[in-house]
C-alpha positions, 0 to 999 in steps of 0.5 A: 768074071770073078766066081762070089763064094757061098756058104757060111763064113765064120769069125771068132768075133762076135756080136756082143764081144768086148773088144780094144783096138789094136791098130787104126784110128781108135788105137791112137786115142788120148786120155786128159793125162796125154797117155794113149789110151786104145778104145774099147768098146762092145761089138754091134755088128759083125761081117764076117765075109767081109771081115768088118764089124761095128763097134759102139763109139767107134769110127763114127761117120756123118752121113747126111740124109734127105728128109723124106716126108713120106716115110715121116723121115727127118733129114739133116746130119746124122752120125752113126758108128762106121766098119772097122776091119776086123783085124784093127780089134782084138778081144778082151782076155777075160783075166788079164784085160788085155788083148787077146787072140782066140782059138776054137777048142772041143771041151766037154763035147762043145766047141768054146772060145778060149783065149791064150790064157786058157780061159774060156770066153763066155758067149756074149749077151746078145742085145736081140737074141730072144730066149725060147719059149717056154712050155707052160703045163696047164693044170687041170 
């Protein structure tokens, strides 16, 4: 019997990240022109441990879905983004635009990303990441 591994699992893509394709269907898209153009798009969802992730606009799958009147859910055919393995995406160098394969340095006491340019990644804004909150002194 294969043993499943636990504890966390870290990638270098994450949610919110500017990516381009580098490999697969996406890399072989087209412009009107007939110049090959590789999508780029931003991150949704990232699986680490089993190296995949979603990207907005990108592998869109049909799914087609009972309707559910229960739970007041509309069937027909639905169309969503699929999980592409990691390794088909690269990010986007922040100078250059291009792609780019990232490292983990230590500056300044904190861990950064930085691409081969030597240009730090920002960390991405999350679309649900919620600010702290924070504390309000009452006059008196």
């Amino acid at each position: 019997m294969k043993s499943v591994k636990t504890g966390t699992v870290k990638s270098k893509i994450k949610r919110g990240d500017q990516v381009v394709f580098i490999a697969g269907k996406e890399y072989n898209r087209y412009d009107s022109a007939g110049k090959r153009q590789p999508y780029r798009g931003r991150v949704m969802e990232v699986d680490a441990r089993n190296g995949k992730v979603r990207v907005e606009g990108a592998a869109i799958v049909k799914r087609h879905q009972k309707p559910v009147p229960q739970l007041n859910r509309e069937g027909g055919i639905i169309e969503r983004e699929g999980w592409v393995s990691i390794s088909n995406v690269a990010i986007v160098d922040p100078d250059s635009g291009k792609p780019t394969r990232v490292k983990v340095e230590l500056r300044d006491g904190k861990k950064v990303r930085v691409a081969k340019s030597g240009k730090v990644i920002a960390e991405p804004e999350v679309f649900g990441k919620k600010e702290p909150k924070k504390e309000e002194k009452a006059e008196e």
